[in-house]
C-alpha positions as CSV (number, residue, x, y, z in Angstrom):
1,X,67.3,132.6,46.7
2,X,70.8,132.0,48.1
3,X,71.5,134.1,51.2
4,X,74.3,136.1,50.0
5,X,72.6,137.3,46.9
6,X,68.8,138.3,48.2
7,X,69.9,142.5,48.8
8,X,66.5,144.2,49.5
9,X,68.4,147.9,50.7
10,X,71.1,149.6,49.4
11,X,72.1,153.4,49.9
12,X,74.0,155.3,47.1
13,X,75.0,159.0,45.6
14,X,73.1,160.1,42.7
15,X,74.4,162.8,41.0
16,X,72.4,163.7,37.5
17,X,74.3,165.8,34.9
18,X,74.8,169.4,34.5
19,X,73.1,171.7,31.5
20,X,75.8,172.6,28.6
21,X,76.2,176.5,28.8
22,X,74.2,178.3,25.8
23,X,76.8,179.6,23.3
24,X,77.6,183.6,22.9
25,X,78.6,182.7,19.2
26,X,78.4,185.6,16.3
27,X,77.4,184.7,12.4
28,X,81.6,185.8,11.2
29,X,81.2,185.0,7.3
30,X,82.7,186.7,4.8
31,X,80.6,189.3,3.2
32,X,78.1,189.0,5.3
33,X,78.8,192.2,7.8
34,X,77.0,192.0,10.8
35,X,75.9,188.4,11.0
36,X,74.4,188.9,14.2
37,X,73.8,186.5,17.3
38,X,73.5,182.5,16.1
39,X,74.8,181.0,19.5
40,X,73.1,177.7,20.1
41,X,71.5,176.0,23.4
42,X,73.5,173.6,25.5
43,X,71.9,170.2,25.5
44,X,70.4,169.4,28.7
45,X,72.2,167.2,31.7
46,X,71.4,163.2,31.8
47,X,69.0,162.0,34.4
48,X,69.3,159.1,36.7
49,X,66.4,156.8,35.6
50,X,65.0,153.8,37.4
51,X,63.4,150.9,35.0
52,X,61.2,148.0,36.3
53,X,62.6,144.5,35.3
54,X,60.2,141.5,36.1
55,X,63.6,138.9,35.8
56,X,65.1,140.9,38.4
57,X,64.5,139.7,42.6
58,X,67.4,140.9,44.6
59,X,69.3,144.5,44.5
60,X,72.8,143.0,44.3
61,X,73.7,144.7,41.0
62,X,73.7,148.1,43.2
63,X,75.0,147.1,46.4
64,X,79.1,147.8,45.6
65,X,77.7,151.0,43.3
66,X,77.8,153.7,45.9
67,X,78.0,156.7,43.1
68,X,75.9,157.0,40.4
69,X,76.5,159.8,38.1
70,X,75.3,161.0,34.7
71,X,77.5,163.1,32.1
72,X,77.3,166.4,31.7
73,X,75.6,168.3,29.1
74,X,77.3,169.8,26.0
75,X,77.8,173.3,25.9
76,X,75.8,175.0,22.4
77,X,77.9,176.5,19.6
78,X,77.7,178.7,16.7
79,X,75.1,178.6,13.6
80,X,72.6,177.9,16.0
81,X,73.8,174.0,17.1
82,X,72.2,172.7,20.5
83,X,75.2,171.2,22.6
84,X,74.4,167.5,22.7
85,X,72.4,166.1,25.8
86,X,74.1,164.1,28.6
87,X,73.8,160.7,28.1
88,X,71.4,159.3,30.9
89,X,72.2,156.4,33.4
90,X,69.2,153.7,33.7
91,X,69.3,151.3,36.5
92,X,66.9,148.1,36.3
93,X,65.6,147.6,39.5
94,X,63.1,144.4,40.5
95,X,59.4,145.0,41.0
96,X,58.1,146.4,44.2
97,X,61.6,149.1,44.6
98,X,60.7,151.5,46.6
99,X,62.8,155.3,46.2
100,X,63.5,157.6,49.2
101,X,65.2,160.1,50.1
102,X,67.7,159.2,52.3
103,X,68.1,162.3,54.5
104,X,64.1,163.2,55.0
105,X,62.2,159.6,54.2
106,X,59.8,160.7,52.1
107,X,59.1,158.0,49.6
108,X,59.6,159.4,45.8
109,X,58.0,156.7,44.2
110,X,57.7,152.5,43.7
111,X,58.3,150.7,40.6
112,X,55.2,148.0,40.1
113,X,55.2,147.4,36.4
114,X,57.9,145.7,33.9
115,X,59.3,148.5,31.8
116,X,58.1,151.3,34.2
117,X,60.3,153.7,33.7
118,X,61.0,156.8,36.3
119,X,62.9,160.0,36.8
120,X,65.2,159.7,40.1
121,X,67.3,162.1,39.7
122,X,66.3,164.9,37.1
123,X,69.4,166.4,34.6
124,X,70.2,170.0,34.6
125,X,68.5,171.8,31.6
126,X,70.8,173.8,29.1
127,X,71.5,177.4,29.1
128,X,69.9,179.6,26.2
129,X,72.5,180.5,23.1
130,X,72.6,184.3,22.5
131,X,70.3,184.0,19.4
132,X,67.6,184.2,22.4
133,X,67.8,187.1,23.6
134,X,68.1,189.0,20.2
135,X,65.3,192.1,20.0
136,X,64.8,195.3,17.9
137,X,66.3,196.4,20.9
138,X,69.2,194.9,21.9
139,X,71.0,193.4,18.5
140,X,74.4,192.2,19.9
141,X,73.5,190.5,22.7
142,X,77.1,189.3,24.1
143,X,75.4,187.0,26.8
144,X,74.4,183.7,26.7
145,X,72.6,181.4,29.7
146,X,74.9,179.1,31.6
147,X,73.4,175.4,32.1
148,X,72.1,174.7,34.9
149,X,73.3,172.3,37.5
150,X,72.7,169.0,38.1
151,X,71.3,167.6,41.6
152,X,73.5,165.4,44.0
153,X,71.6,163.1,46.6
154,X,71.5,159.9,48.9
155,X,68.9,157.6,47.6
156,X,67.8,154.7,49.7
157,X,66.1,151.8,47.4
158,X,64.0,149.4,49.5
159,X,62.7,146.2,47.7
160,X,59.1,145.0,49.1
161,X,58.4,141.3,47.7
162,X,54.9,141.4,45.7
163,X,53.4,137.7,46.7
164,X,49.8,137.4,46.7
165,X,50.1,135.2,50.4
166,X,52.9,135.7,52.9
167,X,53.7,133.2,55.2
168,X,54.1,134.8,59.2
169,X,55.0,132.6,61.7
170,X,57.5,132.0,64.8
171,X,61.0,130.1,63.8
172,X,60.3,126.2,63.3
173,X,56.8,127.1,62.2
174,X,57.1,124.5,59.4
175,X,57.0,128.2,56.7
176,X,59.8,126.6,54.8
177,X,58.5,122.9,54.5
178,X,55.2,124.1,53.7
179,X,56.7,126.3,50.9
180,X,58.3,123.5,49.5
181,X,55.7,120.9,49.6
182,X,53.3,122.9,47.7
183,X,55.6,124.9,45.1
184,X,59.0,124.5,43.4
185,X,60.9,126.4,45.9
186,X,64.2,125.2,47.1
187,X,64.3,127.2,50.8
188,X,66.7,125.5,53.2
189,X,65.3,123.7,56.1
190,X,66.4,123.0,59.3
191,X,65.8,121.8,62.9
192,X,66.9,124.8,64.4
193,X,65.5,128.5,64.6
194,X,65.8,130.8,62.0
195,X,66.9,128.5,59.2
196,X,65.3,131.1,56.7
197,X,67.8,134.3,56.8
198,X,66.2,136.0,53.8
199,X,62.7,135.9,52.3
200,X,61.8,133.5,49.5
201,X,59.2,133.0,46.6
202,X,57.2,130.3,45.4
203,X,54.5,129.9,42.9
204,X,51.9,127.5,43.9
205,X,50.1,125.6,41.0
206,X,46.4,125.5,41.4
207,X,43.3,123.6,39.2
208,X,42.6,124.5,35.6
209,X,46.2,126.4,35.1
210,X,45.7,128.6,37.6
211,X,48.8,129.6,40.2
212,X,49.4,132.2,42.9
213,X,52.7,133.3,44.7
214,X,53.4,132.7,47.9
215,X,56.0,134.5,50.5
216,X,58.1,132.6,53.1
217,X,59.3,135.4,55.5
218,X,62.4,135.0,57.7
219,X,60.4,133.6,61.5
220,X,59.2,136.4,63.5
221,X,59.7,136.4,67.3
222,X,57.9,138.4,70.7
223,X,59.6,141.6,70.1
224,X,60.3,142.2,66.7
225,X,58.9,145.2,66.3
226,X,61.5,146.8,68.7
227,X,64.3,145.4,66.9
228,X,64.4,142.2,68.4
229,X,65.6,138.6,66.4
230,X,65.8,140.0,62.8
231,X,63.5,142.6,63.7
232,X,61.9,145.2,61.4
233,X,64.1,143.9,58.6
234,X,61.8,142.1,56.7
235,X,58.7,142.8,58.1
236,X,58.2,145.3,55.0
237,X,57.9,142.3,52.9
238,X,54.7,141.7,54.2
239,X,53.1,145.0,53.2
240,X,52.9,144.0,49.5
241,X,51.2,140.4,50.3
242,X,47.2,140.6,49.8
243,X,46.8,137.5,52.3
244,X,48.1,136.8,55.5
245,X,49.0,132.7,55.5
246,X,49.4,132.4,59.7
247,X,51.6,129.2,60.6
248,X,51.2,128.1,64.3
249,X,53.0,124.5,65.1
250,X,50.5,121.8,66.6
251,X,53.1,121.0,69.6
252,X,52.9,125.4,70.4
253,X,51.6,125.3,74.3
254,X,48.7,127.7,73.2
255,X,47.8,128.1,69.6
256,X,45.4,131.2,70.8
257,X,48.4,132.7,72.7
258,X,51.2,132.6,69.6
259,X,48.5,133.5,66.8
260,X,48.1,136.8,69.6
261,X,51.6,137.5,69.6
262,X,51.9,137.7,65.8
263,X,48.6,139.5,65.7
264,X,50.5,142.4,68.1
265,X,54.0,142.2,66.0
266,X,52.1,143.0,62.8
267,X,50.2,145.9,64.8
268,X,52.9,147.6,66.2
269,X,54.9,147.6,62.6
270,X,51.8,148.9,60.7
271,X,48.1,148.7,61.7
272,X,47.0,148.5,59.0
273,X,48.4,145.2,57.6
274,X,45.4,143.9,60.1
275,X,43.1,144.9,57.8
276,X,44.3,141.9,55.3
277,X,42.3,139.1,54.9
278,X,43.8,136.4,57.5
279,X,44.2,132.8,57.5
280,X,45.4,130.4,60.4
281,X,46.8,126.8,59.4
282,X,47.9,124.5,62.1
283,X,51.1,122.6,60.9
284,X,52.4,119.0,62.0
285,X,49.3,118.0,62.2
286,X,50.7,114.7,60.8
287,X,51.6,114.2,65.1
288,X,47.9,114.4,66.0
289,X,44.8,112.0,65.7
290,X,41.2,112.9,65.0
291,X,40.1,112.9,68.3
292,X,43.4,114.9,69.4
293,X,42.7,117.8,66.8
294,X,38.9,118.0,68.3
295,X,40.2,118.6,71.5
296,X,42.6,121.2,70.1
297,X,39.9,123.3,68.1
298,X,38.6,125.1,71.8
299,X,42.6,126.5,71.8
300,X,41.5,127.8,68.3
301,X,41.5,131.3,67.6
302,X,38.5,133.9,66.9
303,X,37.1,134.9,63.5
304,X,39.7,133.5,61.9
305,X,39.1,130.7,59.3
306,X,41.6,127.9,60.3
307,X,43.2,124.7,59.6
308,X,45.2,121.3,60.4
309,X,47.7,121.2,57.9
310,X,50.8,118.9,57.3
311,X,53.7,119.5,54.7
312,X,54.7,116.4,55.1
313,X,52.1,113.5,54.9
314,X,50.3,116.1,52.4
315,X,47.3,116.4,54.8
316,X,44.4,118.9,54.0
317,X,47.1,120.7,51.8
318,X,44.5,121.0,48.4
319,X,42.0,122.5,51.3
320,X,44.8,124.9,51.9
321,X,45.1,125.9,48.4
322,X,41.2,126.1,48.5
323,X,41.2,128.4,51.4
324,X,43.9,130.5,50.1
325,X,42.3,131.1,46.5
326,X,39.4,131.9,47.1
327,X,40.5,134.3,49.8
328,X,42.6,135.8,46.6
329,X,39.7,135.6,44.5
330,X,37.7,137.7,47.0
């Protein structure tokens, strides 16, 4: 994913169309005295309408699109015709979009499925012609309904990655090379913190044709949850993963201590992404010997299942994808 093109929030106006006005139209033919009422409905207003696209990962296509508006319904007319309906305005939106409204929060709805297809904003329905309101009672009715109107609001879309495994980690972790070594990813990697600006997918390969996709999130530091280094920004990408891929480096000064602080980050954003299944791989491993990596296991985390991994000498990485599948399988 190049940086300039992953967009996982954008803010807009949606403004659905108003109802055509029902028609007030009287039957005027010759010889025919006293037609009577034969005004027709107005068609309804068009409706904003999110669909799910599975070739779609970013939210680019919306970012310069700060008004979205539907047309208007057709007003009704006489001999009973129904005003034409608004057209509607569908927006293709990538898997894992999550609607809210802008002003209050509260989440509308998330798109999950290719072809999904929801109501944002909702058209104005059209007004009722005068043929309506016609009774034993009342046989020139010179009324008709007006349409009703359509609804204007701010609509926040959030895009949540679905992975099964996300990769957490401090900056220099090795998220990026690991990422790489076992999928077709591209990310860009680099010597220096925070290489990885914006989150990026990979699907692993596994035995017998089987595969899995896995999440490299932007490096997370002491803090984030209060804003701090990219903070809270992409944090919500790790909602949607089903297992939590913990990358600790073997040169950290206490494996124990940084697994902690990632532990406390994830708490504070959302207790419950503790309750994910949880794995703890020890990268450049390829810098340690045998008897080095015994030693090391006493700095080892707690309930954890854990490992020595290294991207690049390939070490124990087909006991990683071991680990990882079954946990999925589970």
């Amino acid at each position: 994913m190049a940086d300039s093109n992953f967009i996982d929030y954008v803010k807009f106006c949606s403004r659905s169309g108003a109802g055509g006005a029902g028609s007030a139209h009287f039957r005027r033919e010759k010889h025919v005295p006293k037609g009577g009422p034969d005004g027709g409905d107005g068609g309804r207003g068009g409706h904003i309408i999110l669909r799910g696209n599975a070739q779609l990962w970013t939210l680019l296509h919306l970012k310069y699109r700060k008004h979205i508006i539907a047309q208007n319904g057709k007003g009704g007319e006489g001999g009973r015709r129904s005003g034409k309906d608004g057209e509607d305005v569908v927006l293709e939106v990538p898997l894992g979009t999550v609607a809210k409204d802008a002003e209050t929060q509260e989440v509308r709805f998330e798109i999950t499925a290719d072809g999904e297809e929801v109501i944002l904003t909702k058209g104005g329905r059209g007004g009722l012609g005068n043929d309506h309101f016609k009774s034993s009672t009342n046989q020139a009715p010179h009324y008709a309904q007006p349409g009703e109107e359509g609804i204007e609001e701010w609509i926040i879309l959030e895009l949540k990655l679905l992975a099964d495994v996300g990769l957490v980690g401090f900056p220099n972790a090795g998220k990026s090379t690991l990422l790489s070594s076992i999928s077709a990813a591209k990310p860009e990697i680099g010597d220096y913190p925070f290489t990885t600006l914006v989150p990026n997918l990979g699907v692993v390969s596994y035995r017998d044709d089987r595969s899995f996709v896995m999440a490299d999130i932007p490096g997370i530091i002491e803090g984030a949850s209060d804003g701090r280094g990219l903070g809270l920004r992409f944090l919500r990408h790790i909602e949607r993963n089903s297992i939590l891929l913990f990358l600790v480096p073997a040169d950290a000064d206490s494996i124990k201590e940084q697994y902690a602080i990632l532990l406390h980050e994830l708490q504070e954003y959302n207790p419950e992404l503790l309750d994910k299944r949880r794995i703890l791989a020890v990268s450049k491993a390829d810098m340690l010997d045998e008897e080095l990596m015994e030693e090391m296991k006493d700095d080892l985390p707690d309930g954890v299942p854990s490992l020595f991994i290294s991207s690049v000498s390939q070490y124990n990485l087909d006991k990683l994808k071991d680990m990882v599948y079954a946990a999925i399988v589970e």
